[in-house]
C-alpha positions as CSV (number, residue, x, y, z in Angstrom):
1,X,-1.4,-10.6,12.3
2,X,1.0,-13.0,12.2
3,X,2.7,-14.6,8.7
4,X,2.1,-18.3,8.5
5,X,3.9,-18.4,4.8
6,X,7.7,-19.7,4.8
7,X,10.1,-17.3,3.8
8,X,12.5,-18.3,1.3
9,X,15.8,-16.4,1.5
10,X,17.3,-15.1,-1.5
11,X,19.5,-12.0,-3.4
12,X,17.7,-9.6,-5.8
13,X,19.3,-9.0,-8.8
14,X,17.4,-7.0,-11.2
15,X,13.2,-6.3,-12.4
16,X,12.8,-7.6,-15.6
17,X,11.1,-6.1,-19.1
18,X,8.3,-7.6,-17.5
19,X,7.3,-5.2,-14.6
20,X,5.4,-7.8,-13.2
21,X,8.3,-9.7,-12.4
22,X,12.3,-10.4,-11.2
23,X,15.2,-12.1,-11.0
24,X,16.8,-13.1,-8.1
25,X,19.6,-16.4,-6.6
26,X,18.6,-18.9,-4.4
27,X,21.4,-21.0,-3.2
28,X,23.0,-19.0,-6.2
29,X,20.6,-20.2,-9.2
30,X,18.9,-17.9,-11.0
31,X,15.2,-17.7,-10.3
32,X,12.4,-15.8,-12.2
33,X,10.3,-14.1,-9.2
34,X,6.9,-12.8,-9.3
35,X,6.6,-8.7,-8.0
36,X,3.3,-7.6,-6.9
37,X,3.4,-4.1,-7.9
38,X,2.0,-2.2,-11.0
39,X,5.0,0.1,-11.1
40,X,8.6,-0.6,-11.2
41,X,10.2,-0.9,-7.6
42,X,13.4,0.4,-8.9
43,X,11.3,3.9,-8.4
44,X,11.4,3.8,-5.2
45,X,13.8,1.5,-3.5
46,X,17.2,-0.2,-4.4
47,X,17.4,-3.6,-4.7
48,X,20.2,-5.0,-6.5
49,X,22.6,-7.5,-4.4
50,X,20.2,-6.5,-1.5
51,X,19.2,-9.8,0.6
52,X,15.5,-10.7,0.2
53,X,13.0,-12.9,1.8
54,X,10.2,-14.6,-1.0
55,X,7.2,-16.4,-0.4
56,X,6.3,-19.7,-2.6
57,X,3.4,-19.1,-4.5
58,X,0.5,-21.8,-3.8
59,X,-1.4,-21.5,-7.0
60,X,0.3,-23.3,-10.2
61,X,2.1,-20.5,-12.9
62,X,4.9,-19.1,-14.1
63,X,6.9,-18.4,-10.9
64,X,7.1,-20.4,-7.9
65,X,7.9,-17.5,-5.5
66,X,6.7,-14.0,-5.1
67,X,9.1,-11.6,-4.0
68,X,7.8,-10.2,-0.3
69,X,10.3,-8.4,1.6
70,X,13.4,-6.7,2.0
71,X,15.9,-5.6,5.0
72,X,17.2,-1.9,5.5
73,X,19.0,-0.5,8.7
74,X,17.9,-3.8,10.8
75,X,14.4,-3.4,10.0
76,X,12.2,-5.5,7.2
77,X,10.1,-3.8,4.2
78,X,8.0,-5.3,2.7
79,X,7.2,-5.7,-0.9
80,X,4.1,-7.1,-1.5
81,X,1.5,-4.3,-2.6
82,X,-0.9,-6.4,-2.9
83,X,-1.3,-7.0,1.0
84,X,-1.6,-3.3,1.5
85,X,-5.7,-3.2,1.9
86,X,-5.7,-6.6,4.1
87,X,-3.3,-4.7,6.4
88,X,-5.4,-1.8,6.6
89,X,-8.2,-3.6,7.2
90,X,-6.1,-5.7,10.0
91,X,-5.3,-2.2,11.0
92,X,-9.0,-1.1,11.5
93,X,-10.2,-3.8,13.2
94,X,-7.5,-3.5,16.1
95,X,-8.8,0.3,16.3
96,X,-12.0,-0.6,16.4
97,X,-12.8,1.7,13.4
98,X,-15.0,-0.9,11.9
99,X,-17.3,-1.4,14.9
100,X,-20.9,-0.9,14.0
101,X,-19.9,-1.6,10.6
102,X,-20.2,-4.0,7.9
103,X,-16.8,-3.7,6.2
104,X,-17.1,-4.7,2.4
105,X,-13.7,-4.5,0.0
106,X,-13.2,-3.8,-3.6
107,X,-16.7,-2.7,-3.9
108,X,-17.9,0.3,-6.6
109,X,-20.3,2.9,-5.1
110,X,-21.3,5.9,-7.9
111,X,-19.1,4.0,-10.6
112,X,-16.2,4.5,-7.9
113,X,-14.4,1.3,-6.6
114,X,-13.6,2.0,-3.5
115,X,-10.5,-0.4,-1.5
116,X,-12.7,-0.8,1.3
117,X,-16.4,0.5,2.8
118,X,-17.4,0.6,6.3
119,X,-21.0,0.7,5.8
120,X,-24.1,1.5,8.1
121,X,-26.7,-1.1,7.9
122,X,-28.9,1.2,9.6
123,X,-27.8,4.7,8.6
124,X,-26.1,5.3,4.9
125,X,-25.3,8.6,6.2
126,X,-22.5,7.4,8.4
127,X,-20.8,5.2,5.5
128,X,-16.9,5.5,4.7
129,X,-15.2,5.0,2.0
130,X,-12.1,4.2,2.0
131,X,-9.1,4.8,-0.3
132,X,-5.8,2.7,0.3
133,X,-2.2,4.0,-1.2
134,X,0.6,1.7,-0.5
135,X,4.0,3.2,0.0
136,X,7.7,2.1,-0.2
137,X,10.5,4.0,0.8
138,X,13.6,4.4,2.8
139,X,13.7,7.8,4.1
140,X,11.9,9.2,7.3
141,X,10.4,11.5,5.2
142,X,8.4,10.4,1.8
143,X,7.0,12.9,-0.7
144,X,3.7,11.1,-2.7
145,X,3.0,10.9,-5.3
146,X,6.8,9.8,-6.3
147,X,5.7,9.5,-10.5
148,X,3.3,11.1,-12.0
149,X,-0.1,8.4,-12.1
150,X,-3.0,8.4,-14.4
151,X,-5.6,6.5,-12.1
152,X,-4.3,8.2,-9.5
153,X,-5.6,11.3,-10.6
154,X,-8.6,10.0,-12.4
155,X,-9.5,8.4,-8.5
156,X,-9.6,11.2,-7.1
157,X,-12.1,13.6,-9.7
158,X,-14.4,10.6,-8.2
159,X,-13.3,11.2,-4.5
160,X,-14.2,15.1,-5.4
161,X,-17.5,14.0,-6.6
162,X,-18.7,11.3,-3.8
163,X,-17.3,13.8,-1.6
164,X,-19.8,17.2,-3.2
165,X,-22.7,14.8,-2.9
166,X,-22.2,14.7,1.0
167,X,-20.3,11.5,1.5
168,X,-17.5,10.7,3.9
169,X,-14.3,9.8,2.1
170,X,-10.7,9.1,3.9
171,X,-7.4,8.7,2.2
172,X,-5.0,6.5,4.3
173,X,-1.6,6.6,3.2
174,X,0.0,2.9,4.2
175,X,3.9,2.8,4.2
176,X,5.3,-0.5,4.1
177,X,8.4,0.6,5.6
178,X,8.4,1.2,9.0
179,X,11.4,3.4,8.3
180,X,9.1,6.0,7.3
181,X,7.8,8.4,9.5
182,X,6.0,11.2,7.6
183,X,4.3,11.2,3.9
184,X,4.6,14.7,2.4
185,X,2.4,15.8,-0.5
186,X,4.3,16.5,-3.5
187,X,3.1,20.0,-4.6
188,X,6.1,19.0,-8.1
189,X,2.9,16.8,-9.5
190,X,0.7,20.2,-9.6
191,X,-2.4,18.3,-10.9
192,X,-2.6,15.1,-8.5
193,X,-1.4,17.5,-5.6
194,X,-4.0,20.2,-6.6
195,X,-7.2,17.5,-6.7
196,X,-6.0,16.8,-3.6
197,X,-6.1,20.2,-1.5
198,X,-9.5,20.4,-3.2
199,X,-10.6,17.8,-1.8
200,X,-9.3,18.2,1.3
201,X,-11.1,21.5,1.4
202,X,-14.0,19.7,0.6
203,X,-14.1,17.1,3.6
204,X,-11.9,14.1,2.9
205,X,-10.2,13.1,6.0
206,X,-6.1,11.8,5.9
207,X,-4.2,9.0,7.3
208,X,-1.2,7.4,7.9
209,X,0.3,4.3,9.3
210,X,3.2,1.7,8.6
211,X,3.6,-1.4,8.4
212,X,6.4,-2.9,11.1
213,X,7.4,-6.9,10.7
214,X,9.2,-8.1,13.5
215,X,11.9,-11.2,13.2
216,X,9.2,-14.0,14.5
217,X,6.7,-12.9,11.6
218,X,4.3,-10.9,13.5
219,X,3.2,-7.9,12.0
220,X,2.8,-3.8,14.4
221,X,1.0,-0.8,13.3
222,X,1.8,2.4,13.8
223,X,0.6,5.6,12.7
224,X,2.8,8.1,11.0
225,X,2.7,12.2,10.0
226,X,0.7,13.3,6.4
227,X,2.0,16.9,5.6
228,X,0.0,18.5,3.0
């Protein structure tokens, strides 16, 4: 993949009540930013002062940028949450992990909606469903989950399920960093990291790659350690 949107060059300077968006100076005026994440960043990276890269936002609204990136120790992390099952996708395709497949997003299977299906035409038995879980981070080593997650949990008592009646699950864990290295279950969030062994136990196969954006906008895969 390669990233065809400008980037806008700017400095963060703080989320707003709104978790949905920021502030940030370009050419040192203040600008609201939109933030494509459903928790606060400020969880799990620093930002403040930090220099950022934004992309305009084509569709008319409230912002006219949406915060997409972010540099740490010469390399680029991006922000953008949103992107994290188009990636994967990308990512599957160059792996040939979709071949023989027809591969469907966002779709609900058994009141589940899955981020993505690879599914057999021919043979239901060889579906997979797909689970995405974007990460952000800093360190070589990241423990998930980092807060505590409602639908997080509540995801996977459906994963257990789809998984007893005999069908084939995986978990990828997709780091937006490429800083990071290996994803670490968090055994502190005892009910989200318990539903998970179980599951485990009970078939569902684990990923992990990052994300890696080089300087001319093209975008690397690479996979990376999950420690349960």
């Amino acid at each position: 993949m390669i990233l065809t949107d400008e980037l806008v060059e700017a400095v963060f300077v703080k989320e707003s009540k709104n978790r949905f968006l920021c502030e940030v100076l370009i050419d040192n005026a203040l600008e609201e930013c939109y933030v494509s994440s459903s928790s606060r960043l400020q969880n799990y990276i620093k930002l403040k002062n930090k220099k950022v890269w934004l992309t305009r936002n084509r569709k008319k609204g409230r912002t006219k940028y949406a915060l997409f990136a972010v540099q740490y120790y010469n390399k680029y992390i991006l922000l953008n949450l949103n992107k994290v099952n188009d990636f994967l996708v990308e990512y599957l395709s160059l792996t040939n992990m979709q071949n023989n497949f027809e591969l469907y997003k966002e779709k609900f299977i058994d009141n589940y909606k899955a981020d993505i299906i690879l599914q057999d035409e021919k043979n239901s038995l060889r579906n997979i469903i797909i689970e995405a879980k974007g990460i952000i981070g800093v360190n070589n080593e990241m423990l998930f989950p980092k807060v505590h997650s409602d639908r997080a949990i509540e995801q996977l008592k459906k994963i257990k399920n789809l998984l007893i009646e005999g069908k084939n699950v995986e978990y990828f864990f997709v780091s937006l960093s490429p800083i990071v290295k290996t994803v670490t279950l968090n055994k502190g969030h005892k009910q989200y990291s318990d539903l998970f062994l179980d599951c485990v136990g009970k078939g569902l196969i684990v990923r992990g790659i990052s994300v890696q954006l080089n300087e001319s906008g093209k975008i690397f895969y690479n996979k990376i350690r999950v420690l349960l």
